[in-house]
Structures are given as C-alpha cells and as structure tokens.
C-alpha positions, 0 to 999 in steps of 0.5 A: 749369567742370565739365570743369575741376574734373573736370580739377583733380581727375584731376591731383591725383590723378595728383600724388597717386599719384606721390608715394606711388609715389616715397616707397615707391621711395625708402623701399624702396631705402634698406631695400633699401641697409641690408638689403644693407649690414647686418653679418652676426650674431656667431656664437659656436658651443658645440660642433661640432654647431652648425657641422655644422648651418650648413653643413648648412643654407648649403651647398645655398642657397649652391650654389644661388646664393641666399645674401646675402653675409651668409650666404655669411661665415658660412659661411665662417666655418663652414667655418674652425671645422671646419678646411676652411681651403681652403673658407673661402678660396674662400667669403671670396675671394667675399665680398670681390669681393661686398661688399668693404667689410666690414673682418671678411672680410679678418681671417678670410681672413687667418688661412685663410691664415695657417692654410693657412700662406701667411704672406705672404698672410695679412700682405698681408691684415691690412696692407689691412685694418687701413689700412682699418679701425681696429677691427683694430688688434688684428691688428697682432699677428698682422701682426708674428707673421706677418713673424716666421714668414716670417723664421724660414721664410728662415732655414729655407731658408738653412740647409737649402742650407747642409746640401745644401752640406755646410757645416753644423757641428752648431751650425747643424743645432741652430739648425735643429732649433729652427726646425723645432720653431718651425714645427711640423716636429718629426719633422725637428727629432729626426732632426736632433737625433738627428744632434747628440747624436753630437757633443754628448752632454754639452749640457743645451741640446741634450736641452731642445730633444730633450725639447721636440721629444718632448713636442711630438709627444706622446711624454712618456715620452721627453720626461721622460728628455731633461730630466732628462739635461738637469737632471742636466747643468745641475742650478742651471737653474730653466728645466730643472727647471720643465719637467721637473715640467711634462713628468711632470706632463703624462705621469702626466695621460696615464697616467692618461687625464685628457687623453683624458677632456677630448678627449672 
C-alpha cells in the first residue's frame, strides 16, 4: 500500500508539473504571438534632432541583425523624414517580407516611391493596400494623384518626340512648359517658355505661366515683372492680379528676410 500511495503521489506530481510547464508554454507563445504582432508606436518627431537620434540609435542595432520589425518601420520611417527616400525603400521592402501584414508599411513604402518619383509603383502599392485594409482609404487620393501624374508624364513624352520630330507649333511647346512646371522641371519650362515669347509677345497666358515658372524657381523679381506684363494685357483678369499681389508680396518677405528667418 505504501508503494502504491508513494506511486499515486509521484504521478501526481508528474501530472502537476505538466500542467504548469504547458500552461506557461502556451502563455508564453501567445505573449510571444502578441509581442510579434503588436503595431509599432506613433512617431511624431518635433524637430529634425529627433530623427537624427533614432537613426542614431536603430542604425547599429539594425545592421546587427537585432531590430524587430517594429523597430526596423520606424527606422524606415526615420530615414523618410530625413529625405534619404532610398534607404527608407530598402528598409520597408524588408519589413513587408517580415511582417507583411501591417497595412502602415505599404502606405509609407508607397509615398518612398512616390517621392523617388516611381509613380507607378507607389499607385500599384496603395491599390493592394488599401483592398487590404480599410483604414487607407484616405489613400484613394494619392492613388488618383498618382494616375494623374503618370498621364501628365505620357503627355510629357508624346510631346517631347513631337519636338524631336520637328512638329511642334508654339502652342504645344507651351502645353509643354506647363506640364514640366506640374512636374517640377521649371529650368526646362522657361527654356521653353523663352522660345514662345518670340512667337507671342502679346499673350498674357504666356507671361502667368513664364511669371509662375520664376516665382517656382525663387527668382520673385522676375516673377513679379512677368505678371504685371501679363496684368498690363489682360487688366479685367482677377486671377492675374491676385497673383501679381501674392508675387510682390512673397518678394518684399524675401527683401526683407522674413522667409530666411522661418528657415531658420
């Protein structure tokens, strides 16, 4: 009997033991399932010091293989808020192979992208995620920007062989001119506005866009003397003369170093 009691005990034990040791297996892995899958923190940086330091600070961990993925986006998005756009690229590339799950990645991969301007890929991006997710819908925006761009881009290169071709008339050059200036190529939207004020000298539309393409490029003396050419032969245009006012405005701020001081 006593052998049987001493029996009945171990095994009860034994029984004991197990429990505990599956309880804190299973406790364990579903800690170790939410510390996996837990969102990374909302950043919201104050100054660029702040992103210096996390790059600081996740760049060494990171090359040492010992960032979560967590920590690895936030990087990422470091690097995106210091305008090293390639780098965030690479890093949020890795994360959505990591973890790809987490609808965040592919918004802010989306405007690296869009930013190194790789229009289609930012789109294609955006349109997975947000059949992915319905907290982007807000990206539908950016998706029809995006499509926008990548049309104006099109007529951009039509044009452009139209020129090689020797077929452009001066009304093409300055739908051209406008199209670089919508897509941030100012210097070649004045050469080419340059080459149709020859033709038409008399075209208030032709000296808004020339005025628009200098103030863009930060040159506001010769912004301000294109619109008031373009206000002096279309006087009745409100548009002209709100943005004549907005030019000297903009100008005397920089005469009198209002805008370096907010650079500051």
């Amino acid at each position: 009997m006593d052998f049987l009691r001493r029996s009945m005990k171990k095994i009860i034990i034994i029984v004991i033991a197990a429990i505990v040791i599956i309880g804190a297996i299973i406790s364990g892995g579903y800690y170790w399932h939410k510390r996996q899958n837990e969102p990374p923190p909302v950043v919201v940086y104050q100054d660029i010091a702040e992103v210096d330091n996390d790059i600081a600070r996740f760049e060494p961990l990171y090359k040492a293989g010992k960032l979560r993925w967590q920590d690895i986006y936030l990087l990422g998005v470091a690097y995106m808020q210091k305008g090293r756009v390639a780098d965030a690229a690479k890093i949020l590339e890795e994360v959505v192979k990591l973890h790809p799950n987490f609808y965040k990645t592919y918004e802010s991969l989306g405007m690296a992208y869009y930013r190194m301007d790789d229009i289609e890929k930012a789109v294609s991006i955006w349109e997975k995620v947000v059949k992915m997710s319905p907290q982007t819908v807000h990206l539908e925006d950016m998706i029809n920007k995006g499509k926008q761009r990548i049309e104006l881009k099109k007529r951009v290169v039509s044009l452009e062989q139209e020129m090689k071709q020797g077929q452009v008339d001066w009304q093409k050059k300055f739908e051209l001119a406008i199209l670089y200036i919508a897509t941030k190529r100012v210097a070649d939207a004045k050469t080419l506005l340059e080459d149709v004020l020859k033709t038409k000298k008399d075209s208030a539309e032709v000296y808004d866009v020339v005025a628009q393409a200098y103030a863009m490029s930060g040159d506001f003396e010769k912004a301000v003397n294109a619109e008031k050419k373009a206000v002096k032969l279309k006087p009745k245009d409100e548009n002209f003369k709100k943005r004549l006012a907005e030019m000297e405005r903009v100008r005397e701020g920089f005469k009198k170093g209002e805008y370096h001081k907010n650079r500051q």
